[in-house]
C-alpha positions as a Markdown table, in Angstrom:
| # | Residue | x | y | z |
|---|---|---|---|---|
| 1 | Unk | 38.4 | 44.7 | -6.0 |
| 2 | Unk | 34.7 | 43.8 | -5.0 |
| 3 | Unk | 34.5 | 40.6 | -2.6 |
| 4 | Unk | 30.6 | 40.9 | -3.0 |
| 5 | Unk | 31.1 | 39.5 | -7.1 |
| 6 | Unk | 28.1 | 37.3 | -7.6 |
| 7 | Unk | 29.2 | 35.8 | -10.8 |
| 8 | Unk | 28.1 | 32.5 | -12.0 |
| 9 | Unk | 30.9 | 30.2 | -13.5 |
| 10 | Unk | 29.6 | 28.2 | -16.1 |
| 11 | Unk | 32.3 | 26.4 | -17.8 |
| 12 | Unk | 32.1 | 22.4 | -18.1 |
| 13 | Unk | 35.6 | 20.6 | -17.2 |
| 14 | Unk | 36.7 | 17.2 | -17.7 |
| 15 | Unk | 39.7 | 15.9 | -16.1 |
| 16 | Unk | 42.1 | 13.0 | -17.5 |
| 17 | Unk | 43.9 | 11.2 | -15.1 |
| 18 | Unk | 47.4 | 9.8 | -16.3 |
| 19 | Unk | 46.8 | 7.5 | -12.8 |
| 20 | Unk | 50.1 | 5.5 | -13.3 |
| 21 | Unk | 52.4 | 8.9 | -14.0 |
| 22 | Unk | 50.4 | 10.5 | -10.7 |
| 23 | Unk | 50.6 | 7.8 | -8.2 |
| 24 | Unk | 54.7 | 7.2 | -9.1 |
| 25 | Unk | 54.8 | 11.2 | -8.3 |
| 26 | Unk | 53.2 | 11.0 | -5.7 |
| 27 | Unk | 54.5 | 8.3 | -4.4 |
| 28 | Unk | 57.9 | 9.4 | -5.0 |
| 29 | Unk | 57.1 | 13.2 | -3.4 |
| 30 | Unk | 56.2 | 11.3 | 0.2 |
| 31 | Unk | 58.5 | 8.4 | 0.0 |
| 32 | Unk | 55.7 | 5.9 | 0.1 |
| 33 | Unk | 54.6 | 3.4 | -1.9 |
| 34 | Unk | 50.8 | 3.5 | -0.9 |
| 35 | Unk | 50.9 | 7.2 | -1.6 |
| 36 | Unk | 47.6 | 7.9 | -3.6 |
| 37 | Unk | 46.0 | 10.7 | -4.6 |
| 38 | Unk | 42.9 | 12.1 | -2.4 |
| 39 | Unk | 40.0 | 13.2 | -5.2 |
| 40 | Unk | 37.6 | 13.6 | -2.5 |
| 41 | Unk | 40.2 | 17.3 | -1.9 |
| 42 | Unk | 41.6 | 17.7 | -5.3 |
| 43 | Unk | 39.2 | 17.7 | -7.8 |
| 44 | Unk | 36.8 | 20.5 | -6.2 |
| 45 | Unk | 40.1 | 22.4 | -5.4 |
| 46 | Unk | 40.7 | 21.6 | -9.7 |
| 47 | Unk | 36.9 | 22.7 | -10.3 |
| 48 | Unk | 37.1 | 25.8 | -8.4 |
| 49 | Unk | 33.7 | 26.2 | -8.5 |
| 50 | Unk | 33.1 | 25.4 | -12.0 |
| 51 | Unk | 31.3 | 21.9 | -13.3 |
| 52 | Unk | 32.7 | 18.5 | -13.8 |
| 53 | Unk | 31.3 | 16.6 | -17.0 |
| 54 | Unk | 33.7 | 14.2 | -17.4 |
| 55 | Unk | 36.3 | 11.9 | -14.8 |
| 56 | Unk | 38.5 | 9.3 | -16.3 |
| 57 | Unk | 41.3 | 7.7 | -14.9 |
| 58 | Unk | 43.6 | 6.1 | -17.0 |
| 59 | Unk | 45.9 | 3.1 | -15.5 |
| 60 | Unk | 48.2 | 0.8 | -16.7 |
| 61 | Unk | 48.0 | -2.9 | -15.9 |
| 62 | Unk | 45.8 | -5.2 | -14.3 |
| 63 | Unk | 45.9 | -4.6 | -10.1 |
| 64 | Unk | 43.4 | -1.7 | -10.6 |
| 65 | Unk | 40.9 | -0.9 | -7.5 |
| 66 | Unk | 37.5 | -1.7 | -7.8 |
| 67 | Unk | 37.4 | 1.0 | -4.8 |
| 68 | Unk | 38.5 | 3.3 | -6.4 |
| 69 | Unk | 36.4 | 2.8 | -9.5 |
| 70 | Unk | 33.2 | 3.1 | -7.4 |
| 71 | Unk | 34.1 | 5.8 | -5.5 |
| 72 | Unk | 35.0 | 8.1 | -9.0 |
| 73 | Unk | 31.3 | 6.9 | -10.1 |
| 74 | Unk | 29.7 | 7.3 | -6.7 |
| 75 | Unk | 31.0 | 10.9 | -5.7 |
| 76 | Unk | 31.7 | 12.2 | -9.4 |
| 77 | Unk | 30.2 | 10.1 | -12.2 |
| 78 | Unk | 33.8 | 9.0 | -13.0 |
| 79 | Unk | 35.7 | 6.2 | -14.7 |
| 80 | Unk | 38.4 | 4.1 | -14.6 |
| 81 | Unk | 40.2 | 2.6 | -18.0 |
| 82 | Unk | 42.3 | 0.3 | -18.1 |
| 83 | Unk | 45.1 | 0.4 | -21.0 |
| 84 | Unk | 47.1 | -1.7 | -22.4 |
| 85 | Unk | 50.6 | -0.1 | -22.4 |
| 86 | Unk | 51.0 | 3.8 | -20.9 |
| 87 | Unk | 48.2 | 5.7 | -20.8 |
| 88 | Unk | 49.5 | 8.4 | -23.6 |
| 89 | Unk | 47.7 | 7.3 | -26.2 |
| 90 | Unk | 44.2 | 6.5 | -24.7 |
| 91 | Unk | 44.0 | 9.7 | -23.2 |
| 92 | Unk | 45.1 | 11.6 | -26.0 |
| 93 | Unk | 42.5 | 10.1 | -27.9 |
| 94 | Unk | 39.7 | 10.6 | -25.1 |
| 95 | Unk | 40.8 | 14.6 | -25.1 |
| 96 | Unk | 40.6 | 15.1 | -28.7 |
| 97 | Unk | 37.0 | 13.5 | -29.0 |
| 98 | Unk | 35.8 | 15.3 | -25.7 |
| 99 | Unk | 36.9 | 18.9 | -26.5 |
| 100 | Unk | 34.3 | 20.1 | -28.4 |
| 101 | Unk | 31.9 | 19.1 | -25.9 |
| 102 | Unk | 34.0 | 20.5 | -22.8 |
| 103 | Unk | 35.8 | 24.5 | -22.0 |
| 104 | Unk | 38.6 | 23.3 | -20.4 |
| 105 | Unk | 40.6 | 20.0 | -19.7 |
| 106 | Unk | 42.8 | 19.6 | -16.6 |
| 107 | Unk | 45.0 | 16.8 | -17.0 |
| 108 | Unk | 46.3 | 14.9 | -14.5 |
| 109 | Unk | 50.4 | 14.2 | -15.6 |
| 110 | Unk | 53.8 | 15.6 | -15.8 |
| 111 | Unk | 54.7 | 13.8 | -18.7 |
| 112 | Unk | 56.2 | 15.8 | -21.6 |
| 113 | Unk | 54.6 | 13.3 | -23.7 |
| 114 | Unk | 51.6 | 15.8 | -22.9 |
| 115 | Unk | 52.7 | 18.5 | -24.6 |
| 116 | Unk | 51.2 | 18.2 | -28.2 |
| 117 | Unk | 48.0 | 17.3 | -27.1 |
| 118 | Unk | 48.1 | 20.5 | -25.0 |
| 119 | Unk | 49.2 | 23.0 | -27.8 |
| 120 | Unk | 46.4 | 21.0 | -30.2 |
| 121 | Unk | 43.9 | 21.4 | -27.8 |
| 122 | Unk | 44.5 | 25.0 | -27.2 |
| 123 | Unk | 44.7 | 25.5 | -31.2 |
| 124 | Unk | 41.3 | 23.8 | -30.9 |
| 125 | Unk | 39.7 | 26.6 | -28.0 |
| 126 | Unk | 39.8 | 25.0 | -25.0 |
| 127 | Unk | 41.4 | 25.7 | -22.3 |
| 128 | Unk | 43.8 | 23.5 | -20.5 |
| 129 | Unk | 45.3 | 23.1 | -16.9 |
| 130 | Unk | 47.6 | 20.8 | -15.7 |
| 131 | Unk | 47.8 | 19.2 | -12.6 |
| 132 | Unk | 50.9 | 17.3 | -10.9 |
| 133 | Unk | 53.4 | 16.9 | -8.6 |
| 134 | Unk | 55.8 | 19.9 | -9.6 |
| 135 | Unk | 59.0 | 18.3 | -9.0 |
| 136 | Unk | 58.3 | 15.1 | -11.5 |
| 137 | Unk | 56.3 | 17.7 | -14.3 |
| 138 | Unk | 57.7 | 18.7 | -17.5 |
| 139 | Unk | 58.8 | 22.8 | -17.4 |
| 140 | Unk | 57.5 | 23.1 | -21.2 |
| 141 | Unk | 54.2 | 21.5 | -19.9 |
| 142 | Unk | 53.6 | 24.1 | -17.6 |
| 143 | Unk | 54.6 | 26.6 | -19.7 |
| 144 | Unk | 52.6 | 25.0 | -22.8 |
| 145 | Unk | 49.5 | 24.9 | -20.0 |
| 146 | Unk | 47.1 | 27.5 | -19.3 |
| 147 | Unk | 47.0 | 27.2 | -15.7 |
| 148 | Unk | 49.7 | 24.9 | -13.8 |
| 149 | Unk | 48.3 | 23.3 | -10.4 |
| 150 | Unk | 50.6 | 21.7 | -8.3 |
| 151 | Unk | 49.6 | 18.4 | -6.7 |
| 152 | Unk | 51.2 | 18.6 | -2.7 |
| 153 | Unk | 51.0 | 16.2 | -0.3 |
| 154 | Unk | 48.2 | 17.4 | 1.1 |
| 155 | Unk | 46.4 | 16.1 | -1.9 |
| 156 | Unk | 47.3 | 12.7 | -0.9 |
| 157 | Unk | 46.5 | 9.7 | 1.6 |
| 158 | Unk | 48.7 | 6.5 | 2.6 |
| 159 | Unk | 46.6 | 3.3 | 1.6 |
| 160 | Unk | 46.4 | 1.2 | 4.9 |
| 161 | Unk | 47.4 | -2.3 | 4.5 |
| 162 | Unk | 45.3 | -4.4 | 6.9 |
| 163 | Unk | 46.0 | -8.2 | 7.6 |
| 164 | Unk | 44.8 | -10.8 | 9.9 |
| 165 | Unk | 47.6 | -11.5 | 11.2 |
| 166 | Unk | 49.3 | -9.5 | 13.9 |
């Protein structure tokens, strides 16, 4: 095989982020509750050189970071959305209206809930990866999935708590 392959990827990727399924994974894989995922490491190892159009995070309930809203619009044009109930349904909907604009979606869940989006997306063209913590993911969602990435905990930092008081 030919190291020296100068070939230009050019494939657009947005990436759904089921935030409340992939912090309780995480969270769960390193036995702490501050567990969160690093992006500033996981999404380019996700993009593997290819380009990111779209970043959304979907999470449920109200104690959602600001932080980490601006830093997914400061270091990749990204979004946060808050939902109502589980984040199923909004980011089903999201997928289906992005994918004709998009090659591939990586979505950030194990849920099984995931699956029918991923065999309708396929049946639509596009190409779709998941990403999660292997031991919490679905085994018919990575064997619906074009390309299973598993989410380790290198892919994660502890949130520091910091008070005042000593």
């Amino acid at each position: 095989m030919n190291d020296n392959l100068n070939i230009k990827i050019n494939q657009s990727v947005a990436i759904l982020v089921d935030g409340n399924n992939i912090e309780l994974s995480l969270q769960s894989l390193v036995k702490d509750k501050n567990a969160l995922v690093n992006f500033d490491t996981l999404i380019p190892k996700l993009l593997n050189n290819r380009g990111l159009s779209r970043l959304i995070y979907f999470r449920e309930g109200r104690d959602i970071s600001t932080k980490l809203g601006e830093r997914l619009l400061k270091n990749f044009h990204g979004s946060v959305v808050p939902c109502y109930k589980s984040a199923d349904i909004p980011l089903t909907i999201k997928a289906t209206q992005i994918a004709p604009k998009v090659d591939t979606i990586i979505i950030l869940s194990g849920d099984s809930d995931y699956v029918e989006l991923v065999r309708h997306l396929k049946g639509e063209g596009v190409r779709v990866e998941i990403a999660a913590v292997k031991k919490n993911t679905a085994n018919i969602l990575m064997e619906e999935a074009d390309l299973f990435t598993p989410i380790t905990e290198e892919d994660c930092f502890i949130l520091k708590h910091y008070s005042a008081k000593k």
